[in-house]
ZAMARGU-4260 file (C-alpha; in steps of 0.2 Angstrom, whole numbers, plus 5000, padded with zeros to 4 digits):
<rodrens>
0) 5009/5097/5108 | 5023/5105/5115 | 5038/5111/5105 | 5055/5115/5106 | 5067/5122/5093
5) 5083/5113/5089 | 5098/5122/5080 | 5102/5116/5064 | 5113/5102/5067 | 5120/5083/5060
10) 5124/5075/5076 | 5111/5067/5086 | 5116/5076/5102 | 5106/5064/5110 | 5110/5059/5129
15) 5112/5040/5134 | 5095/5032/5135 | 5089/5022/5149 | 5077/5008/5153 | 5060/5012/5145
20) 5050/5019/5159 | 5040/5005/5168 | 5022/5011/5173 | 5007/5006/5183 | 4992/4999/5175
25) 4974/4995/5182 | 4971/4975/5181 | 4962/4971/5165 | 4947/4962/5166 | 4948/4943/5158
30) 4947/4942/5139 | 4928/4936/5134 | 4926/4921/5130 | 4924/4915/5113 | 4903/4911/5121
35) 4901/4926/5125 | 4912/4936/5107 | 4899/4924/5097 | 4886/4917/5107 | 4875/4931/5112
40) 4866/4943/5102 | 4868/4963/5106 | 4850/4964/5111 | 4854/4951/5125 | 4870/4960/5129
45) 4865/4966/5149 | 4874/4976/5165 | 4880/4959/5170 | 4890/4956/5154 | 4897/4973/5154
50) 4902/4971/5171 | 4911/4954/5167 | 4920/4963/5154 | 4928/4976/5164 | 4915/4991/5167
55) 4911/4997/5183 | 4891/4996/5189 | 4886/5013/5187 | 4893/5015/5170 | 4888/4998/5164
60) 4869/5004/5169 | 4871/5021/5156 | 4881/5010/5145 | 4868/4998/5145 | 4852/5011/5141
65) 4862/5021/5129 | 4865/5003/5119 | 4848/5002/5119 | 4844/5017/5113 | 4856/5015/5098
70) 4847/4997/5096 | 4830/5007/5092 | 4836/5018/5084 | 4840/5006/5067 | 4826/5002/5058
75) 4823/4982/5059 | 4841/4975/5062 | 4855/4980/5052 | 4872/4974/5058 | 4881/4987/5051
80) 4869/5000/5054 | 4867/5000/5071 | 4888/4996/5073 | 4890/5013/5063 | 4878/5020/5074
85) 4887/5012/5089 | 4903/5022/5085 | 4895/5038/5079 | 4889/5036/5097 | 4906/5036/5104
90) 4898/5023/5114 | 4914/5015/5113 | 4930/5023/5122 | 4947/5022/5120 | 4948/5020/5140
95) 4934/5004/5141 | 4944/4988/5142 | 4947/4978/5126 | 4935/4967/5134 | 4921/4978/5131
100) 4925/4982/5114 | 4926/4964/5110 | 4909/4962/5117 | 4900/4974/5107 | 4908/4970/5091
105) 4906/4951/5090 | 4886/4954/5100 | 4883/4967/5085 | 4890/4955/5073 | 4883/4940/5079
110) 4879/4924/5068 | 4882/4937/5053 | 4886/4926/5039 | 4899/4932/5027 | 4898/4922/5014
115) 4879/4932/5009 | 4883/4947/5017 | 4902/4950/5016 | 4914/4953/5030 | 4907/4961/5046
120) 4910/4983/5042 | 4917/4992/5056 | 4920/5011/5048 | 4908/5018/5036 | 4915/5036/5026
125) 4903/5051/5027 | 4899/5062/5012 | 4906/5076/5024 | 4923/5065/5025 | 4922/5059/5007
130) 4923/5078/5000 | 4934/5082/5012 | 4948/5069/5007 | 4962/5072/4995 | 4954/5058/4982
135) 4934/5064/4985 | 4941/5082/4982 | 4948/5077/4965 | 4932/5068/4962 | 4923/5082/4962
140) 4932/5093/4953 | 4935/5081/4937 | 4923/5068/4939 | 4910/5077/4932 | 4919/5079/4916
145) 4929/5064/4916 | 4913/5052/4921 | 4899/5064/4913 | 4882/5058/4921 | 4890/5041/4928
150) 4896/5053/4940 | 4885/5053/4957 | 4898/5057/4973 | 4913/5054/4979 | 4906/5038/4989
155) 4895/5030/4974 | 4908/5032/4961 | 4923/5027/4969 | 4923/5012/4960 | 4918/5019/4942
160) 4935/5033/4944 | 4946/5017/4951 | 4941/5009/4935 | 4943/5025/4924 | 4962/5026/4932
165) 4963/5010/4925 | 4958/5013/4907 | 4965/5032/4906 | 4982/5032/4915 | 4988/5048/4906
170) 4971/5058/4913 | 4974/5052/4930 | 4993/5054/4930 | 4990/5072/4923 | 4979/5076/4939
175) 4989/5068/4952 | 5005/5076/4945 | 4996/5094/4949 | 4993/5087/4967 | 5012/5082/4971
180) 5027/5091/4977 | 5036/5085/4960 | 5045/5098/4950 | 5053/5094/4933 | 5067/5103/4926
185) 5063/5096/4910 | 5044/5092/4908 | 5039/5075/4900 | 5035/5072/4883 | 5018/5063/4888
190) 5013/5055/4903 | 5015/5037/4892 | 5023/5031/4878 | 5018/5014/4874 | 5025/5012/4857
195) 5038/5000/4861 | 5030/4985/4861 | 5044/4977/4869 | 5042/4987/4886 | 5026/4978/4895
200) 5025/4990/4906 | 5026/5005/4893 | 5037/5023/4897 | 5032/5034/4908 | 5034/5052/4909
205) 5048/5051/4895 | 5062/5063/4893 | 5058/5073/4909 | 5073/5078/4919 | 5071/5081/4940
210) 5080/5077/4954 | 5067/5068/4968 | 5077/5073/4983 | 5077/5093/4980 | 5057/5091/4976
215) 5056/5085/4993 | 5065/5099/5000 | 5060/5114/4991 | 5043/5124/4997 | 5028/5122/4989
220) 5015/5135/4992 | 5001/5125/4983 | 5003/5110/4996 | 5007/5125/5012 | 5025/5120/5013
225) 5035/5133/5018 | 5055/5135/5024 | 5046/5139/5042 | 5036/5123/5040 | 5038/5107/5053
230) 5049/5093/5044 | 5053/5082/5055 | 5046/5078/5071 | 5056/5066/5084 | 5061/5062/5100
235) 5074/5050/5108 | 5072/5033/5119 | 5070/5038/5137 | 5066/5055/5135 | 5047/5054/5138
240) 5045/5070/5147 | 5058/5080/5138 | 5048/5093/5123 | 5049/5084/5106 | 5062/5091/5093
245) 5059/5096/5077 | 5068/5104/5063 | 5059/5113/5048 | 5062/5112/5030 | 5075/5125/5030
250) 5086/5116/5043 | 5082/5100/5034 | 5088/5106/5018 | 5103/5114/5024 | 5107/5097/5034
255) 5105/5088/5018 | 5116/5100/5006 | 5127/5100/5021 | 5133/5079/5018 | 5127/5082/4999
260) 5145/5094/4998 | 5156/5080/5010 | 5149/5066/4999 | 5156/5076/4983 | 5173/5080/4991
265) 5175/5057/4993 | 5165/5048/4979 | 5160/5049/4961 | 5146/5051/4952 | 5134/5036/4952
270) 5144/5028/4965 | 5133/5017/4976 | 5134/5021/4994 | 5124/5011/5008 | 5115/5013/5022
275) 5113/5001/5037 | 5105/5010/5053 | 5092/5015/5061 | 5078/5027/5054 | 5084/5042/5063
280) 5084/5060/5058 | 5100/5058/5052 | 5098/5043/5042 | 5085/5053/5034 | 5097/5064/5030
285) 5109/5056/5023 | 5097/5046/5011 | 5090/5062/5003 | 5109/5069/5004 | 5114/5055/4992
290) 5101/5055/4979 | 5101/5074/4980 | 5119/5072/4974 | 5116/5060/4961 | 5123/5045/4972
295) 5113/5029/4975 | 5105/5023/4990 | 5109/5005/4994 | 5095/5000/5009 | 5102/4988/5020
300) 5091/4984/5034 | 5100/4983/5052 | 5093/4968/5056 | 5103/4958/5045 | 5118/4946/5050
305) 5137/4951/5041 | 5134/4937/5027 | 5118/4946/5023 | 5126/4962/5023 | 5141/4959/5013
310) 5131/4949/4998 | 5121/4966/4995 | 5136/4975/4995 | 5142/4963/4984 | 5128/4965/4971
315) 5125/4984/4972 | 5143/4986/4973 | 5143/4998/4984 | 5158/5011/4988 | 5155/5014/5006
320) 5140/5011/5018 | 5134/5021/5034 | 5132/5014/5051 | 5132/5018/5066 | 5144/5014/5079
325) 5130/5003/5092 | 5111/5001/5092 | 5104/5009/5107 | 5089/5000/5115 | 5082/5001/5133
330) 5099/5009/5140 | 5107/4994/5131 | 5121/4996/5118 | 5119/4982/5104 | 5136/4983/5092
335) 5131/4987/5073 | 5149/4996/5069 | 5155/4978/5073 | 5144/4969/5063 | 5145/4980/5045
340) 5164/4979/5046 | 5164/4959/5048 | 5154/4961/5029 | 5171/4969/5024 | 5167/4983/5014
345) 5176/4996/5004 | 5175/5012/5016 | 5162/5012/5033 | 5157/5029/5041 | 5150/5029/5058
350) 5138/5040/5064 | 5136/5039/5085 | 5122/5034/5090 | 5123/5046/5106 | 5132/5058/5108
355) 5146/5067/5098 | 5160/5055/5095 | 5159/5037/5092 | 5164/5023/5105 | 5172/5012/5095
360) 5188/5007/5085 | 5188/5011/5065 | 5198/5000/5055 | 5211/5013/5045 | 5201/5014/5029
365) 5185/5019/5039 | 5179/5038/5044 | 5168/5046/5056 | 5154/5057/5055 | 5163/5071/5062
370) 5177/5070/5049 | 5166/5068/5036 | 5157/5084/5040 | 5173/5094/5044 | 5181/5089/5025
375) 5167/5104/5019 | 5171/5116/5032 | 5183/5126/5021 | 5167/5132/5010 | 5160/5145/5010
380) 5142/5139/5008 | 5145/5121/5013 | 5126/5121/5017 | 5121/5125/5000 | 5123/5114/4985
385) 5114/5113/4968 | 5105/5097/4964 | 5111/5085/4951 | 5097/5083/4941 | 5095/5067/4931
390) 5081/5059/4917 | 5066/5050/4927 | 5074/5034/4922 | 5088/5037/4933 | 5094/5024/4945
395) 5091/5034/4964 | 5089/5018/4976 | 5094/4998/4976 | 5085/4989/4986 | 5082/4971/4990
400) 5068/4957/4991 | 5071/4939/4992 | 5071/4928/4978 | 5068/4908/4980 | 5085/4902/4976
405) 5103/4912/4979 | 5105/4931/4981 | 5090/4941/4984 | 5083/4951/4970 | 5091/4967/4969
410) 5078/4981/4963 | 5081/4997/4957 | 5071/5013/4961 | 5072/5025/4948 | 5064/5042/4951
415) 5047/5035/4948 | 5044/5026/4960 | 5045/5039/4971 | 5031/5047/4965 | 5022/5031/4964
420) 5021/5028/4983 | 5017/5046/4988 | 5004/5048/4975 | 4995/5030/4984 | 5000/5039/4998
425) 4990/5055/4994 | 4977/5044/4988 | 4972/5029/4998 | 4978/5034/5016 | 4973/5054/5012
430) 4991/5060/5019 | 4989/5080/5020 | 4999/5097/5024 | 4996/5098/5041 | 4998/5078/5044
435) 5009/5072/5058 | 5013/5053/5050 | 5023/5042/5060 | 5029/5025/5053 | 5042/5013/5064
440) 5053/5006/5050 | 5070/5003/5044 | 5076/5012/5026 | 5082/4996/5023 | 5063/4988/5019
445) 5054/4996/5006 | 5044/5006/5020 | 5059/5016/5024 | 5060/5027/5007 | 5042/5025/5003
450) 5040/5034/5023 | 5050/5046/5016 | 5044/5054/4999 | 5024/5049/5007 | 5028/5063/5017
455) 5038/5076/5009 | 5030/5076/4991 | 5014/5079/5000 | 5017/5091/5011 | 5016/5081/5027
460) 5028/5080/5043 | 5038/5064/5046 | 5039/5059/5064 | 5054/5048/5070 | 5054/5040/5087
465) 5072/5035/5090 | 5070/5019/5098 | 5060/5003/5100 | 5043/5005/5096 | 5036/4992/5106
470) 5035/5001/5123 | 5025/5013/5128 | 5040/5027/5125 | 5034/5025/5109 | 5015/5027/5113
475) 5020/5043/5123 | 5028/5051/5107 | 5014/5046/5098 | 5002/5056/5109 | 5016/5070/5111
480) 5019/5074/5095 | 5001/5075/5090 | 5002/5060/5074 | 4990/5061/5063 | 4992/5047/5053
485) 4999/5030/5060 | 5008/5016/5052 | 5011/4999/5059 | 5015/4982/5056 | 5003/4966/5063
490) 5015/4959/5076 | 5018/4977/5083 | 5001/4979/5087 | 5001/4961/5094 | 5013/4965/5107
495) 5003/4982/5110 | 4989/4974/5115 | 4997/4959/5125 | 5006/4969/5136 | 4992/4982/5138
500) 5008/4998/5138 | 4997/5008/5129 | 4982/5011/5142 | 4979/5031/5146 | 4987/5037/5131
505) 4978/5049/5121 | 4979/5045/5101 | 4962/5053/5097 | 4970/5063/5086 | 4974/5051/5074
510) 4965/5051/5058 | 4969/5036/5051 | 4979/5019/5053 | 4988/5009/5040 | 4995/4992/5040
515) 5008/4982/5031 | 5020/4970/5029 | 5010/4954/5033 | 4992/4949/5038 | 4983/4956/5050
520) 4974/4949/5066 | 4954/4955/5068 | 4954/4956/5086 | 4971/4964/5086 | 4964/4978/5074
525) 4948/4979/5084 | 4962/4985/5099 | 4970/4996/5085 | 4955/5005/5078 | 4946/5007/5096
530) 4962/5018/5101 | 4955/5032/5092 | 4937/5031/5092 | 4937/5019/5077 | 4947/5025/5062
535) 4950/5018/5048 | 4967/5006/5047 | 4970/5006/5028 | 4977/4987/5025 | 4992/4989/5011
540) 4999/4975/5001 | 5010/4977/4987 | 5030/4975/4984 | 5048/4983/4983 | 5047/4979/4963
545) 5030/4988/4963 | 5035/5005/4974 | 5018/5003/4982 | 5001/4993/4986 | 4992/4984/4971
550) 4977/4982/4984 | 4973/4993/4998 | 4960/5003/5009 | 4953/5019/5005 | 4943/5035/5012
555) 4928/5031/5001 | 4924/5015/5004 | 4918/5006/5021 | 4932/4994/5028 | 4932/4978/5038
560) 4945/4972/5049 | 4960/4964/5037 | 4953/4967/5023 | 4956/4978/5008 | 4944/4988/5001
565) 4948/4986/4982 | 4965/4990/4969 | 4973/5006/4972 | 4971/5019/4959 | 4977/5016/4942
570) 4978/4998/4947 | 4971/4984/4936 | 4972/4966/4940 | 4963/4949/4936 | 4961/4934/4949
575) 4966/4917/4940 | 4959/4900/4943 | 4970/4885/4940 | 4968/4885/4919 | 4976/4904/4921
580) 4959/4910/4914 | 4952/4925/4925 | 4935/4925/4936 | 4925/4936/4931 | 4927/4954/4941
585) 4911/4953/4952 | 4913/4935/4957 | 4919/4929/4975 | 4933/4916/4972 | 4951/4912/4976
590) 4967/4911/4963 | 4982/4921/4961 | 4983/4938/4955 | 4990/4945/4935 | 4994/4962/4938
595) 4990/4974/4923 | 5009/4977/4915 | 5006/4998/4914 | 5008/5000/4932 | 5016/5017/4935
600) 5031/5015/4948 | 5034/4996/4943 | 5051/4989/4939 | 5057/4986/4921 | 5074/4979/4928
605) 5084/4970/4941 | 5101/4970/4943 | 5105/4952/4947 | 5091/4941/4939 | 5082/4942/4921
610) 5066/4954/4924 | 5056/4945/4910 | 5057/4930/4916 | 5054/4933/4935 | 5040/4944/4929
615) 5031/4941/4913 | 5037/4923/4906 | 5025/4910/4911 | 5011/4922/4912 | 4993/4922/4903
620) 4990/4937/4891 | 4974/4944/4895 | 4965/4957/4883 | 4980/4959/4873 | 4991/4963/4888
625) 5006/4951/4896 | 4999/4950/4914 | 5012/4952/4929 | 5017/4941/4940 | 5014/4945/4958
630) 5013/4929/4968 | 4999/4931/4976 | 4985/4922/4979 | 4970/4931/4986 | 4953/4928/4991
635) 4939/4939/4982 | 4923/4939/4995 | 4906/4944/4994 | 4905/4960/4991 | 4921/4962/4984
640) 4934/4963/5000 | 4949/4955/4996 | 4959/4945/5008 | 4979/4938/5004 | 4979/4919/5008
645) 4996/4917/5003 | 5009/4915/4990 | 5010/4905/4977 | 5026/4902/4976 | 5037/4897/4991
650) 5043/4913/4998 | 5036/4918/5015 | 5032/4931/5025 | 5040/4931/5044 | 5037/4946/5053
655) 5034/4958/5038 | 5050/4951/5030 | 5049/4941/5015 | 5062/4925/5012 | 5063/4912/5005
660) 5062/4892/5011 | 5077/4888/5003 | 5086/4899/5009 | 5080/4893/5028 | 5081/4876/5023
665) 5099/4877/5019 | 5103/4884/5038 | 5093/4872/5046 | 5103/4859/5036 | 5118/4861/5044
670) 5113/4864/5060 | 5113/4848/5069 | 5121/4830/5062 | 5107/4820/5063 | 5096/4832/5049
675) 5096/4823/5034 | 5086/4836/5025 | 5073/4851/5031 | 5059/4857/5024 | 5051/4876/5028
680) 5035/4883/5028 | 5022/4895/5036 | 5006/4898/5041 | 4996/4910/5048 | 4988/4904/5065
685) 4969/4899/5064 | 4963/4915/5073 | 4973/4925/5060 | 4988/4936/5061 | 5007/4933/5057
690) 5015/4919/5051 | 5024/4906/5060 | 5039/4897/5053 | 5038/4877/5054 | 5052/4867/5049
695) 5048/4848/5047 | 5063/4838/5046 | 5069/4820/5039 | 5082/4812/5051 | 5098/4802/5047
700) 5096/4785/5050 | 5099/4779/5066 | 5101/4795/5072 | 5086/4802/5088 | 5083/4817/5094
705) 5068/4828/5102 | 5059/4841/5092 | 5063/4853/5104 | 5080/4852/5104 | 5081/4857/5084
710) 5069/4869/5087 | 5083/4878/5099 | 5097/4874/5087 | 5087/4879/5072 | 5083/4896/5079
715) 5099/4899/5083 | 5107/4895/5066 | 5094/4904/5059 | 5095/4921/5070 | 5116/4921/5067
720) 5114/4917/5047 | 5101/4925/5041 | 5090/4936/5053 | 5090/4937/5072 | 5071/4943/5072
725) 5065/4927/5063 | 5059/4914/5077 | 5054/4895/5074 | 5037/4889/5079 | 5037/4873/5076
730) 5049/4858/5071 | 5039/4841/5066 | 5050/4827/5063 | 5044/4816/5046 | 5048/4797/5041
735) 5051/4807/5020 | 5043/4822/5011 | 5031/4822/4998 | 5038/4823/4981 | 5030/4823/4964
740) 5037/4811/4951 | 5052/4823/4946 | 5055/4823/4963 | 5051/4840/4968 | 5049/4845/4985
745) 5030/4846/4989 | 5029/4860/5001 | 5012/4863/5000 | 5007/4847/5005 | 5015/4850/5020
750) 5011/4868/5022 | 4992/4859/5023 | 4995/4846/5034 | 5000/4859/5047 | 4985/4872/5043
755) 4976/4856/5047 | 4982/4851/5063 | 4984/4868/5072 | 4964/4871/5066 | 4962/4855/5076
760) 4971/4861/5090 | 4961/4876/5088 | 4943/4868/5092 | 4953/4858/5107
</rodrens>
């Protein structure tokens, strides 16, 4: 990895990007056939096959004996011992075409039968690995105490300490404290008060003062963070063989106190200030500037269409917002200045996205970055500034998740939260000092702040690409700046694989994948882990109102491709069948999920909707607790693998963005004369992965028109009201809907019919 040094500055300096660099690749060979992924054993697997998928002759003979030898080396035939022995091997590399990897996979895994043997296992931990890891170590040292002679290793008795977290929150939250950058200036009373029996969720950490942002800045010897130590990491579009830049946690801290002292000189304490940009270094900054100086971050994400914008500036009611003055992409300036001020808000100031002054017009009331910066320039430390330290409970973030009906649900984050998703950080993806951890997200999706305190309240280095991710730009910087720990989203790694711009990279030095914001593809994550010499990709599911993942992989279990491995730590939940009574805990079976209410991190409140009853009312008690609503339904499996088939109610998930049919449906509504009414739902394609948005419509009498055509207009009405990423896959015209006697829209009955008929499709 090479280096270079940036001064400490705020601007991005960064020159004008350019197309993303095209490159040469070598044909791949044809994708298998689904004969040849399921219908052939690996002992039949010959040089023939290998050569059809891709290798050449001479390495297709070695490839074929070393097989062999791996295949007598398991005693009898074990599926998943001789596919651990496979990778231990490294008989599978990074540079073989996909082909090849699918053929060993699906020949090892070969008429495997997961409903008596589970999902098919593709990484396995080592002792060495398990003691090694951040949870395994912790194991060691208390487990033996905590668990006396139930207590065997790391691997064996992950599920025993899961559970113990469970029962004994204040013991595991009093070790995993210890383990964080987290400084109080006012220790807490207890890690739990659970007195107020009104509180579901109980107290945590009560009447300890801190300020979240400064922990993330100030060293920490115990976790090797120093002033001298690498922050940030990043590098902009089209820069691909320029050094990457990088700024330690001095300049970082100094940046941030920096816009901490201009914020102070324009708004008031608690005032609400937004942010609507792309995850650049200084977006970075400004988030941490404004909780440092006891503001609140409002996340908008910079996807979102003026309406959208100006309904969460609205409910947050936010004083000002930062943007930027375009959206650079392949060379291509995208407006974003224009947009945010068409949402009217009080006070916009614009950041440029290259360069050192902005290119565009500000309306009077508005400010740019420059004149911001230069309204501190008369002190005489503008670069220092002391933190405004506030109780846990503090309001430091609003952020936003849709709702069924009207305004998204707006959720604050107190200063818990943070800690939350850094400690399932620490824990289930084993984020280290010395850990490169790039994530491609927006700080207006719940990924955004949780990137953020995941790295710097453990002690790891953020690495920031400034520009799409989806080229191979983005794969260079992932090899130049030596990441360690990857984070994607499903349809990301679609378009990797489909368009092949990753091949000849090196990313063998990553440790460790993880995956969110909607369901993952197993061929797609086959690609995924086979990029490094199969590493685990930790699968995460959780929400903005729980700071974190309920369910999740882990470094002490094996994991199999989209699947999670078991609750996060300190995570407690029941799977309930249609009476609302739980299965038991060791049975395969499908329902939705109550939550445990003492769920550190979690919400107590929302600003714009009644908590309890979006949460708690309607929910079973179980063992004298209120369960929480989630709205998931999962699958338990053999073995104990969980797998998300849904939600119960009728939000969806398009693209790792969660909405809401309603609020589709009324677009689609008015998007051509001939709709009467529209109903909207999703489903994930038969081979798994994404979603894909349907809308089946009613038509006005007397009225025609083809499919096609509304497909067209719904998108459009759709991508200029509520999301330009959200795409229609499909538009089916219906004589009427199914309703139930109240006459209640019966989504689901159409959500099945369409499950039905792509499976049918499927076998065509």
């Amino acid at each position: 990895m090479t280096l270079r040094i940036c001064p400490p500055r705020i601007s991005t300096n960064s020159p004008e990007s350019g197309h993303i660099r095209k490159h040469t690749t070598r044909a791949r060979a044809p994708e298998p056939e689904r004969e040849m992924r399921m219908g052939k054993s690996v002992s039949e697997v010959g040089v023939e096959d290998l050569v059809r998928a891709g290798v050449a002759v001479e390495e297709a003979i070695d490839f074929e004996r070393e097989l062999k030898d791996a295949i007598n080396g398991c005693d009898g035939f074990d599926r998943k011992a001789l596919w651990r022995e496979v990778t231990a091997r490294k008989l599978l590399k990074p540079s073989h075409p996909h082909g090849v990897h699918q053929l060993i996979y699906y020949s090892v895994y070969h008429n495997h039968d997961e409903s008596i043997h589970g999902p098919p296992l593709y990484w396995f931990p080592t002792p060495y690995q398990s003691r090694c890891s951040n949870l395994g170590r912790i194991m060691e040292s208390h487990c033996p105490r905590l668990l006396g002679a139930l207590y065997k290793d790391p691997i064996t008795s992950f599920r025993e300490f899961q559970k113990f977290s469970v029962q004994h929150p204040e013991e595991y939250w009093s070790i995993i404290l210890n383990e964080l950058s987290v400084k109080f200036i006012m220790k807490p009373k207890c890690i739990l008060d659970t007195s107020n029996k009104s509180k579901h969720g109980g107290t945590w950490l009560p009447g300890s003062t801190l300020n979240i942002a400064d922990c993330c800045l100030q060293p920490n010897n115990y976790l090797k963070k120093q002033d001298d130590s690498i922050a940030i990491i990043w590098r902009d579009e089209s820069c691909d063989d320029s050094d990457v830049e990088f700024m330690t946690l001095k300049q970082l801290r100094e940046q941030v106190m920096l816009v901490a002292n201009a914020l102070d000189a324009s708004f008031s304490k608690g005032d609400a200030i937004a942010i609507d940009m792309p995850m650049t270094v200084t977006a970075v900054i400004i988030y941490l500037a404004i909780v440092l100086a006891g503001f609140i971050v409002v996340s908008i994400a910079d996807s979102f269409a003026p309406k959208e914008i100006a309904t969460r500036l609205r409910v947050s009611k936010a004083k000002a917002i930062f943007t930027q003055d375009f959206i650079v992409r392949g060379g291509r300036r995208f407006p974003l200045y224009s947009r945010v001020a068409e949402a009217d808000p009080p006070k916009i100031i614009v950041i440029p996205a290259t360069g050192e002054d902005i290119n565009v017009r500000l309306r009077n009331q508005d400010l740019s970055w420059k004149a911001l910066l230069s309204s501190v320039h008369h002190l005489s430390r503008s670069n220092y500034y002391s933190p405004v330290y506030q109780p846990i409970d503090s309001v430091t973030n609003i952020l936003f998740s849709s709702g069924t009906t009207g305004d998204p649900k707006a959720i604050p984050w107190t200063q818990l939260p943070p800690i939350r998703c850094a400690a399932d950080s620490w824990t289930q993806i084993d984020g280290q000092p010395g850990d490169v951890v790039c994530w491609p997200t927006n700080l207006g999706w719940v990924m955004g702040p949780i990137f953020i305190y995941s790295c710097f309240l453990t002690g790891a280095t953020m690495a920031l690409y400034h520009g799409s991710p989806l080229g191979r730009g983005f794969g260079r910087f992932i090899q130049d700046a030596g990441v360690t720990i990857l984070g994607t989203v499903p349809s990301l790694v679609k378009t990797w694989k489909s368009t092949n711009c990753m091949e000849g990279l090196d990313w063998t030095k990553i440790k460790s994948f993880a995956s969110t914001g909607e369901a993952s593809n197993i061929d797609d994550d086959l690609w995924l882990s086979s990029r490094a010499y199969y590493k685990p990709i930790v699968e995460c599911c959780g929400g903005t109102e729980l700071a974190s993942s309920y369910i999740q992989g882990n470094f002490l279990q094996p994991q199999a491709f989209g699947t999670f491995s078991s609750a996060s730590m300190s995570t407690g939940f029941v799977i309930l069948n249609e009476s609302g009574l739980p299965y038991p805990d060791d049975q395969a079976c499908v329902g939705e999920v109550g939550l445990f209410p003492l769920y550190m991190g979690a919400t107590d409140r929302l600003l714009n909707a009644d908590h309890e009853e979006v949460y708690f009312k309607g929910m079973p008690m179980y063992k004298g607790m209120q369960l929480r609503r989630h709205g998931d339904i999962i699958k338990r499996t053999v073995g104990g693998f969980l797998v998300v088939q849904g939600r119960s109610d009728d939000t969806m998930n398009l693209g790792g963005i969660k909405t809401s049919s309603i609020e589709i449906e009324r677009v689609c509504d008015g998007a051509d004369e001939s709709v009467l009414e529209t109903a909207a739902v999703s489903v994930a394609p038969p081979s798994g992965g994404p979603e894909q948005l349907a809308i089946f419509v009613v038509l006005k009498p007397r009225f025609k028109i083809e499919s096609d055509r509304l497909k067209m207009k719904f998108s459009k009405a759709i991508q200029t009201k509520i999301n330009p990423l959200f795409k229609v896959s499909f538009v089916k015209i219906v004589p009427e809907f199914p309703r139930t006697a109240s006459n209640k829209l019966l989504r689901r009955v159409l959500r099945d019919q369409l499950k039905q008929e792509l499976q049918i499709q499927s076998k065509i």
